[in-house]
C-alpha positions in Angstrom: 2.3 -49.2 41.0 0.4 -50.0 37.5 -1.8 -47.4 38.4 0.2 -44.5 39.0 2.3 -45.3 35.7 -1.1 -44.9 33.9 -1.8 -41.9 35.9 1.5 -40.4 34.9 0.5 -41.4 31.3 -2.1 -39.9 31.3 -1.2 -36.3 33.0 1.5 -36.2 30.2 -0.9 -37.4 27.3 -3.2 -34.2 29.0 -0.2 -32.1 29.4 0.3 -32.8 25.7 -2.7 -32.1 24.5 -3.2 -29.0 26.5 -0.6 -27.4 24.4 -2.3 -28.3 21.2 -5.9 -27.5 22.0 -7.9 -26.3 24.8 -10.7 -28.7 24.4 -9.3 -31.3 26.4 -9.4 -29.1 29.6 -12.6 -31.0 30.6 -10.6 -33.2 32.4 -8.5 -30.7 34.2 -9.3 -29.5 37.5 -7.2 -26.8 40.1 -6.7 -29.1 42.3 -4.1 -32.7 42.0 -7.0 -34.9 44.4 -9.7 -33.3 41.5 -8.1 -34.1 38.7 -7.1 -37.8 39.3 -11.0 -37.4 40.0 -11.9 -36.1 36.9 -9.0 -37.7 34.9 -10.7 -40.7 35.7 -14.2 -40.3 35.1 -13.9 -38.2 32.1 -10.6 -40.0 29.9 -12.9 -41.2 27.4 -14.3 -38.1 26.7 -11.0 -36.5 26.7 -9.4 -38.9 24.2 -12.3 -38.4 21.9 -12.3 -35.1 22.3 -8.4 -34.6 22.0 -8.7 -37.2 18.9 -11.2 -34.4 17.2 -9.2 -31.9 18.0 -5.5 -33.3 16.1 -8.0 -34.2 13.4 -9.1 -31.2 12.8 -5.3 -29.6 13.4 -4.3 -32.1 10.4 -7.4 -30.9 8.2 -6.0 -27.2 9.1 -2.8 -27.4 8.1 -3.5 -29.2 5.2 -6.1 -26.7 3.9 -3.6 -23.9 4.5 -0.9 -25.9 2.0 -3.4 -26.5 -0.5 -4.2 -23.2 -0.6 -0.1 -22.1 -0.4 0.3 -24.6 -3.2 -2.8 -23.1 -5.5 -1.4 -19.3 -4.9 2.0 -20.7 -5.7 0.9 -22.2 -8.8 -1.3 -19.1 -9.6 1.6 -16.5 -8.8 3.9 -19.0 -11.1 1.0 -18.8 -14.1 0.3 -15.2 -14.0 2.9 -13.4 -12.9 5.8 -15.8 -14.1 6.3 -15.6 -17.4 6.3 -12.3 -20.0 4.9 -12.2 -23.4 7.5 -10.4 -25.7 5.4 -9.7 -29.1 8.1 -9.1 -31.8 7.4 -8.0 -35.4 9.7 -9.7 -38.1 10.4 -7.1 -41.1 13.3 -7.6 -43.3 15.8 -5.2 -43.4 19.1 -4.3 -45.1 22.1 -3.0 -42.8 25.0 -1.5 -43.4 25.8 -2.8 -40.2 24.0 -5.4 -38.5 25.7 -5.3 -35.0 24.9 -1.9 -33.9 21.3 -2.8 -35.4 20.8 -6.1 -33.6 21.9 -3.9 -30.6 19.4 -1.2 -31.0 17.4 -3.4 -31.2 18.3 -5.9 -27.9 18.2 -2.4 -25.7 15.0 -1.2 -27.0 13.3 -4.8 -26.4 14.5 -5.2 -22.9 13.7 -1.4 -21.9 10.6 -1.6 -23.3 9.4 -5.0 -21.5 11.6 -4.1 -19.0 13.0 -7.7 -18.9 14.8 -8.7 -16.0 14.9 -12.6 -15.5 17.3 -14.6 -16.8 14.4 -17.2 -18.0 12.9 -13.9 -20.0 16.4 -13.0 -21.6 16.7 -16.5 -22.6 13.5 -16.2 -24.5 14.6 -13.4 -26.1 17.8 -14.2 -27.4 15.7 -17.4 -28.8 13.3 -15.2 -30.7 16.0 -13.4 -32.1 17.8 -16.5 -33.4 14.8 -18.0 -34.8 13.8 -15.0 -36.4 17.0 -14.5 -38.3 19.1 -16.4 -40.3 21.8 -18.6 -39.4 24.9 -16.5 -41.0 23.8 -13.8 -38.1 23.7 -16.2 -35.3 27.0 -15.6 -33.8 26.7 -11.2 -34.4 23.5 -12.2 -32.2 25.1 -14.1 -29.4 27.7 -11.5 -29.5 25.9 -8.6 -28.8 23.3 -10.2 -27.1 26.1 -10.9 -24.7 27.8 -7.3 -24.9 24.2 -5.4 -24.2 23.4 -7.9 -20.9 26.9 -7.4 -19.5 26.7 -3.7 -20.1 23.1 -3.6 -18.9 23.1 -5.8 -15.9 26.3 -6.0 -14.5 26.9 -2.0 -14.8 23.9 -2.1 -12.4 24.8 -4.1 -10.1 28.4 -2.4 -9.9 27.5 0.7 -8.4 
């Protein structure tokens, strides 16, 4: 009785294994009579070889995250983030708004901005490059130019 609960053990461990690697098909034979056979006189080379074999598995799998990770972090560093270079030059207006939005349309067509986390550091530069009385015409058109930019696009 304890011997054919180990021998059921054992076809399952094998059964198991067989579906994870092919190494372990030393101990398999055609034939039920052959295998209990071979089961028996090879299990210690099939558990070290099935032990190798889920090692090596592991070490697989985590080489293919690092590298998933490093690409990730690669894609983030390159790819991620635009540079929007802005030249500062004082300027009367007659009317600030309509220049703040020439301005706002030209940047974002011209660096073809798209992400909100871009826009964002846009609408920064622009309120640190300007002074504090034109902080709200700023977040007003800067507002005006995205809706009509964006959600025009996404209307039709």
């Amino acid at each position: 009785m304890q011997g054919s609960k180990e021998y059921k053990k054992q076809r399952l461990q094998l059964r198991g294994c067989r579906a994870l690697c092919c190494s372990c098909r030393l101990s398999v034979s055609s034939s039920e009579g052959a295998e209990s056979l071979n089961s028996d006189r090879f299990a210690p080379i099939s558990s070290l070889a099935h032990a190798m074999v889920q090692e090596r598995l592991g070490q697989m799998i985590r080489e293919r995250q690092d590298q998933a990770r490093r690409e990730e972090r690669k894609k983030a560093r390159v790819g991620g983030t635009k540079f929007i270079v802005m030249m500062a030059m004082e300027k009367s207006s007659y009317d600030p708004r309509e220049d703040f939005r020439e301005s706002m349309v030209e940047m974002i067509m011209a660096n073809q901005i798209e992400e909100p986390k871009d826009l964002r550091g846009l609408l920064n530069c622009y309120v640190s490059m300007n002074s504090d009385e034109y902080r709200g015409i700023i977040l007003e058109v800067f507002h005006e130019v995205c809706t009509n930019m964006f959600l025009c696009c996404k209307c039709h």
